[in-house]
C-alpha positions as CSV (number, residue, x, y, z in Angstrom):
1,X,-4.8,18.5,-21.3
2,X,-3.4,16.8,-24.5
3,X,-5.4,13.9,-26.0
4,X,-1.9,12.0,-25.3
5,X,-1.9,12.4,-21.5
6,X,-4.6,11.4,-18.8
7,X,-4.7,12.7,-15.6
8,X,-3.9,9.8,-12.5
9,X,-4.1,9.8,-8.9
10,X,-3.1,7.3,-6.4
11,X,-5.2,6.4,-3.3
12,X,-4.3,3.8,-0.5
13,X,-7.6,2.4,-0.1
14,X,-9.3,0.6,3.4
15,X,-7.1,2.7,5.3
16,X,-6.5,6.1,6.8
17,X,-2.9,6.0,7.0
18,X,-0.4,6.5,4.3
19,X,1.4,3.5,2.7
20,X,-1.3,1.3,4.5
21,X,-4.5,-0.2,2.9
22,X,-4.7,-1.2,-0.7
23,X,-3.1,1.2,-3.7
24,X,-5.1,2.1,-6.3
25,X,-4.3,3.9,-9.4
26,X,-7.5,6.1,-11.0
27,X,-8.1,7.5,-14.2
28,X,-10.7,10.2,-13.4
29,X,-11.2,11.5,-17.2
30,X,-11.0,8.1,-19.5
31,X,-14.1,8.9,-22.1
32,X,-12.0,7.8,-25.2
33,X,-9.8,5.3,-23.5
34,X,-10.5,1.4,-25.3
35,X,-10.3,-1.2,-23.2
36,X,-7.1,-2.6,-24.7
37,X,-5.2,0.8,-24.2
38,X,-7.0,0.4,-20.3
39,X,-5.5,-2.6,-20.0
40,X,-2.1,-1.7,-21.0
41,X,-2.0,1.2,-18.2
42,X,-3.1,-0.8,-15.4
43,X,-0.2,-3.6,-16.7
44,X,1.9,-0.3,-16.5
45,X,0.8,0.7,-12.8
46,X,1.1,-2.8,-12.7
47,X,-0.7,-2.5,-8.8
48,X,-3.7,-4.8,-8.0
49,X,-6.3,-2.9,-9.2
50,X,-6.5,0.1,-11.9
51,X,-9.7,1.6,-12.4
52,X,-11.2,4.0,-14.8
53,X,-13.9,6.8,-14.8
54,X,-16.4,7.2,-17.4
55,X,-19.8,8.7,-18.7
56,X,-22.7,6.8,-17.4
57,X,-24.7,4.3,-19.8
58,X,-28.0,3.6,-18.1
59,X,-30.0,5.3,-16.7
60,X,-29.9,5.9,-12.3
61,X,-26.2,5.8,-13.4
62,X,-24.0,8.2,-11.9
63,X,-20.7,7.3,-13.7
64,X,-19.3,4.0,-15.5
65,X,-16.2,2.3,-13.8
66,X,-13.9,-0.1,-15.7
67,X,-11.6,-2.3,-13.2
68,X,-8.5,-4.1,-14.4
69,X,-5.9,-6.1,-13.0
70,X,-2.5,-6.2,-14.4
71,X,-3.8,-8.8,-16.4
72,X,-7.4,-8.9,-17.1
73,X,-10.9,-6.8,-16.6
74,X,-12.8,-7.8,-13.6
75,X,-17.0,-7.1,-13.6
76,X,-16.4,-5.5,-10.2
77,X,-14.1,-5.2,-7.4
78,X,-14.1,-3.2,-3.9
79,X,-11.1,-1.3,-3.4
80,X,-11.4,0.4,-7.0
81,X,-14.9,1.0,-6.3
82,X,-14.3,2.8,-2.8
83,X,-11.6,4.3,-4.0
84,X,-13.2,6.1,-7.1
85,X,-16.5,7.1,-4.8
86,X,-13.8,8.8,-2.3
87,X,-11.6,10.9,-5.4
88,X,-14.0,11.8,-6.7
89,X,-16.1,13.4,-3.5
90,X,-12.7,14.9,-3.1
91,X,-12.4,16.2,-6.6
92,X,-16.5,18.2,-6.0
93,X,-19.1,15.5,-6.1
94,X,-21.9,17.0,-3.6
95,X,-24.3,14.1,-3.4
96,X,-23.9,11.8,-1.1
97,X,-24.5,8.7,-3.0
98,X,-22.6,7.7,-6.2
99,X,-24.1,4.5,-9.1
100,X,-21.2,3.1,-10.6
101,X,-21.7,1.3,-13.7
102,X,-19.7,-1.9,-13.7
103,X,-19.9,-5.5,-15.5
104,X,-21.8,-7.1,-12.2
105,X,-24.4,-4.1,-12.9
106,X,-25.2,-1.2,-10.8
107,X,-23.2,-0.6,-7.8
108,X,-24.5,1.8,-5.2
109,X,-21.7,3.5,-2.6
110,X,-23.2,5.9,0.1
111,X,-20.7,8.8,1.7
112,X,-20.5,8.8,5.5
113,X,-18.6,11.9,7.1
114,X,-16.5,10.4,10.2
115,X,-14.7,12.1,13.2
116,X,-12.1,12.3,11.5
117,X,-12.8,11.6,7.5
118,X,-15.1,10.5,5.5
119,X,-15.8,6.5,4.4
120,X,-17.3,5.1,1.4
121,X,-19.6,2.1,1.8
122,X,-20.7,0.0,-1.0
123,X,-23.4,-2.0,-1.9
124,X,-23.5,-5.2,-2.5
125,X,-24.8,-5.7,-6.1
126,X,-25.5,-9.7,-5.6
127,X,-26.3,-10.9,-2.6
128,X,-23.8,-13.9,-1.1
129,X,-24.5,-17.1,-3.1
130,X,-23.1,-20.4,-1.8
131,X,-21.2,-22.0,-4.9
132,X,-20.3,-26.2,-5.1
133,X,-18.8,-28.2,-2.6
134,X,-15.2,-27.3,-2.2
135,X,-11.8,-29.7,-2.4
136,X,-11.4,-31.9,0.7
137,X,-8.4,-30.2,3.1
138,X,-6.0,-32.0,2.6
139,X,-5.8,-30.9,-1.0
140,X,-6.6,-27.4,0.3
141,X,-3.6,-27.7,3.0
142,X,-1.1,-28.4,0.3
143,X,-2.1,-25.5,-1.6
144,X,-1.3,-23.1,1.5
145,X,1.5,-25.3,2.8
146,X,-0.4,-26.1,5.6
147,X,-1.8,-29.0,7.7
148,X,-5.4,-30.5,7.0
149,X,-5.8,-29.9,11.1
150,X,-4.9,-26.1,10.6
151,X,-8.8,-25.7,8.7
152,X,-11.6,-25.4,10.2
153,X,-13.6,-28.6,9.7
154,X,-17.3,-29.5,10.1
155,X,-20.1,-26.6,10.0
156,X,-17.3,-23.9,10.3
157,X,-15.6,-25.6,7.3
158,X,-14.4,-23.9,3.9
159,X,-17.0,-23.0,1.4
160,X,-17.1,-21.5,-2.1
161,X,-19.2,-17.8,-2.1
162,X,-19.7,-14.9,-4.1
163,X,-21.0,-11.4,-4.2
164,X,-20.1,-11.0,-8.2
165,X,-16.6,-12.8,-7.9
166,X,-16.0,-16.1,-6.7
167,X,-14.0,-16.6,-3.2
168,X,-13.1,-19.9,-2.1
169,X,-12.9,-18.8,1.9
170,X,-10.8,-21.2,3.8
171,X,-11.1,-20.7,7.4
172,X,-8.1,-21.8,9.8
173,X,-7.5,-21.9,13.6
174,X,-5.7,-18.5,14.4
175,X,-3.9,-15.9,13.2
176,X,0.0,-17.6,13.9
177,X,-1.4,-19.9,11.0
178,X,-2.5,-17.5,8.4
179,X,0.6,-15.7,8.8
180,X,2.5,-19.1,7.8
181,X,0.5,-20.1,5.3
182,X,2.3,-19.8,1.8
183,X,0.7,-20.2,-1.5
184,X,1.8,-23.3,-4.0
185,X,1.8,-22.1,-6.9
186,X,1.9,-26.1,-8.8
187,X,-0.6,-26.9,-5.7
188,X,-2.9,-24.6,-7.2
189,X,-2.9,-24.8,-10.8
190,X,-3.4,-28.4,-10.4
191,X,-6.6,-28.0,-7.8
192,X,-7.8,-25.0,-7.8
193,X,-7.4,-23.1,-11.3
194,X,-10.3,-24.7,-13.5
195,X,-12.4,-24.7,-10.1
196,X,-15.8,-22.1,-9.2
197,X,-13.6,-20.2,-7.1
198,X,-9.9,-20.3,-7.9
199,X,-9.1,-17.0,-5.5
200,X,-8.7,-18.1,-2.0
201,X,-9.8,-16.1,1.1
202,X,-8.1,-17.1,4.0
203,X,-9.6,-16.1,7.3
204,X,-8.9,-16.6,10.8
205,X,-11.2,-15.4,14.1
206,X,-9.9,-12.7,16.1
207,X,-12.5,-13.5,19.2
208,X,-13.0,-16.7,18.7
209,X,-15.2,-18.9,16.2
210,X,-18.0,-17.1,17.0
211,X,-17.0,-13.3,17.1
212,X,-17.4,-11.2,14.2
213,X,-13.0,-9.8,14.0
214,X,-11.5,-11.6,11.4
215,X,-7.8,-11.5,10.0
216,X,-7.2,-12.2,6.3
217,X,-5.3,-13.0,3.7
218,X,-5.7,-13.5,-0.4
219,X,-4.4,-14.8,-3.1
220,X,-5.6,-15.3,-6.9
221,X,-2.6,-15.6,-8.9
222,X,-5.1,-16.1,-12.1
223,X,-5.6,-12.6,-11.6
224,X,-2.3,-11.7,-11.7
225,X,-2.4,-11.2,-8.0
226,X,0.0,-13.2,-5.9
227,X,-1.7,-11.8,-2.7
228,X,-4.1,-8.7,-2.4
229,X,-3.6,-6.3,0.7
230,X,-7.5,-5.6,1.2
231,X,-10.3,-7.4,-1.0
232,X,-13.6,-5.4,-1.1
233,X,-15.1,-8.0,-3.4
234,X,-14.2,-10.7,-1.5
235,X,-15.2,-9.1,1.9
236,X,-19.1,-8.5,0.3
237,X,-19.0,-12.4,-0.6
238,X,-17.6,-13.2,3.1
239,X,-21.2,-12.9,4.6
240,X,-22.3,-16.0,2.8
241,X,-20.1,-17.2,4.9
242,X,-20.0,-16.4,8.1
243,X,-23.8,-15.6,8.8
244,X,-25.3,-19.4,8.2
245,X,-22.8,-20.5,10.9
246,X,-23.4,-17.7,13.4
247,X,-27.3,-19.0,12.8
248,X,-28.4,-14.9,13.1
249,X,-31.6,-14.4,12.0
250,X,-33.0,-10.5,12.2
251,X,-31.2,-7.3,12.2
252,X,-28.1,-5.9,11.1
253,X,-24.7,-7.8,11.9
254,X,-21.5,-5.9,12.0
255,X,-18.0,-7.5,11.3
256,X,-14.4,-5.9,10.9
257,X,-11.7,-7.6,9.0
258,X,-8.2,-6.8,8.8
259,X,-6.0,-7.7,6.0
260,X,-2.7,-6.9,4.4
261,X,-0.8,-7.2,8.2
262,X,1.7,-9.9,6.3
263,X,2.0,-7.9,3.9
264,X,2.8,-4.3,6.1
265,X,0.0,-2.7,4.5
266,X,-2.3,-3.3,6.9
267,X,-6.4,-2.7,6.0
268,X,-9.4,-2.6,7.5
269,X,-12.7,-3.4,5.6
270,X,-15.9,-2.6,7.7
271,X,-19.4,-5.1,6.8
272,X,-22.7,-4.7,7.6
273,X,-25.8,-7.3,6.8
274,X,-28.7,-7.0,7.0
275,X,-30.7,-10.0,8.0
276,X,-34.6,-10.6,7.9
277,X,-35.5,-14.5,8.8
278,X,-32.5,-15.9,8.4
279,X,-31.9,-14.5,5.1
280,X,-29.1,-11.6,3.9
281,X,-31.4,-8.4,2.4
282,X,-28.3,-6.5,2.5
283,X,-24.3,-6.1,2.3
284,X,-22.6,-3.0,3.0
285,X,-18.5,-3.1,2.5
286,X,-16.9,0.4,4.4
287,X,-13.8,2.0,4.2
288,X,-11.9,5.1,3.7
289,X,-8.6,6.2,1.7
290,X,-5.9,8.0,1.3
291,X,-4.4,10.3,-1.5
292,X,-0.7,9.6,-2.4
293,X,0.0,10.5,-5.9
294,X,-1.4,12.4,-8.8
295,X,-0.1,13.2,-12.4
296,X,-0.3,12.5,-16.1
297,X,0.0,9.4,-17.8
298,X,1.0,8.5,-21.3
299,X,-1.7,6.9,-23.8
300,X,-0.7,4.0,-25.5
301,X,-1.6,4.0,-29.1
C-alpha cells in the first residue's frame, strides 16, 4: 500500500444488525500517522468515534489505540475499543484476549464466541468513582427541556460518575420522557460546560426503579457529539451509579441497556460487576459488531 493511503473499515458497533449500533471508522495500520494528521481523518469520517491501531508501548501491551472525535482525542472510549478487539479477531488475531494501550492506561477486552457471533467485553480500566454534587433539577430540566418532576429525585437522584470519562447520569421516570427530552444547547454551555461531567447520560428503567433494563440516551456536544447512539465509556461509569442504590453487596450483577432507539440506530451494551462487600472489584462492558465498509483513505500532509 502507498505511504499516501491507509487501509479503513467500518464497523457498527453494540449491535449485530447492520445500520444499527454505533459506526465506527478504524485505521488498522496507523504506525506513522501523528496525531494531528489522526485528527484530521476522524474530522473527515466525521462519525462519533475514529480510532487507530498501533504498535504496543509497554509492556503486557498487545496493541496501542488512539480515539478521536471529530474534534478532539479522548483517553478512552467503548465503542472504538470493542470495535477494534472485534476487526481485528476478524482480521487473524488467535488469542482470546486483546491489551489496548490507551490514554486511561491499559485496557483489557476478552473474546466470547456466541450462538450466533462473537462479543467483545472490556475491562473497566478505573473502577466507578462518584464525582461532586451535581446542579439542582430544575437547572438540569432546562437543559433537557424537561420538567424538574420528570428526574428522579432523592436516593435515585442524578449523580456525577466515571470509569476514565466523566458522565453526569440523569435518571428520569420512563422511557415516553427520554424520548422527549431535547438538549439546550445555551442551557448547557451556561450549566454544564465548565462542570466535572459536562456529557449527560440520560437513563430511564425498563422494569421499574429497581430492575437492572435501562433505556438511554447521550449527549456531549463538547465532544463534538450532539448525541451518541451507544456509549461504552459511559455504560462502564453507569455502575457507580446504579449499584449503591440497588444496595447489592456480593456477586456479579448483570444489567442491559439500550441506546440509540431515538436515534434508529438502536444498541445494546451488556454490563457485568462484580461486587465483594458492597464494593465494585470489577466492570465488564459487552457487545458485538458489524462490518459495513472497508477501503483506503487519503493521508493528510
Amino acid at each position: 500500500m502507498s505511504r499516501h493511503l491507509r487501509r479503513y473499515r467500518v464497523l457498527d458497533v453494540f449491535t449485530d444488525t447492520a445500520y444499527g449500533g454505533n459506526p465506527l471508522a478504524l485505521l488498522p495500520e496507523a504506525e506513522g500517522l501523528r496525531g494531528a494528521q489522526m485528527q484530521q481523518i476522524a474530522r473527515e469520517f466525521n462519525l462519533s468515534e475514529t480510532a487507530f491501531v498501533l504498535p504496543p508501548r509497554n509492556r503486557g501491551e498487545t496493541h496501542r489505540l488512539r480515539i478521536f472525535t471529530p474534534v478532539r482525542e479522548l483517553p478512552f472510549a467503548g465503542h472504538p475499543t470493542i470495535g477494534a478487539a472485534l476487526a481485528l479477531a476478524e482480521e487473524g488475531w488467535t488469542d482470546t484476549e486483546f491489551v489496548f494501550g490507551q490514554g486511561i492506561g491499559p485496557v483489557r477486552v476478552s473474546l466470547r464466541q456466541q450462538k450466533r457471533n462473537q462479543s467483545a467485553w472490556l475491562w473497566a480500566a478505573k473502577l466507578p468513582e462518584v464525582g461532586p454534587r451535581p446542579p439542582p433539577a430544575d437547572a438540569l430540566a432546562a437543559v433537557i427541556s424537561l420538567h424538574p418532576n420528570d428526574i428522579l429525585a432523592g436516593s435515585w437522584g442524578p449523580a456525577n460518575v466515571s470509569s476514565g470519562v466523566p458522565y453526569l447520569v440523569v435518571p428520569l421516570r420512563d422511557t415516553d420522557t427520554l424520548a422527549r427530552a431535547e438538549l439546550d444547547l445555551q442551557r448547557w454551555r451556561e450549566i454544564l460546560r465548565d462542570s466535572w461531567a459536562d456529557q449527560i447520560y440520560l437513563v430511564a428503567p425498563l422494569d421499574g426503579p429497581t430492575g437492572t433494563r435501562y433505556r438511554a440516551r447521550m449527549f456531549a456536544p463538547a465532544m463534538g457529539i450532539m448525541e451518541d447512539s451507544a456509549t461504552g465509556s459511559a455504560a462502564t461509569a453507569f455502575p457507580g451509579w446504579l449499584v449503591p442504590r440497588l444496595g447489592l453487596k456480593d456477586g456479579v450483577l448483570t444489567a442491559n441497556i439500550e441506546q440509540g432507539i431515538e436515534m434508529g440506530r438502536p444498541s445494546t451494551l451488556m454490563i457485568e460487576v462484580e461486587l465483594k462487600a458492597g464494593a465494585i472489584t470489577a466492570v465488564r462492558v459487552g457487545g458485538t459488531a458489524v462490518a459495513i465498509a472497508e477501503g483506503q483513505i487519503r493521508v493528510p500532509e
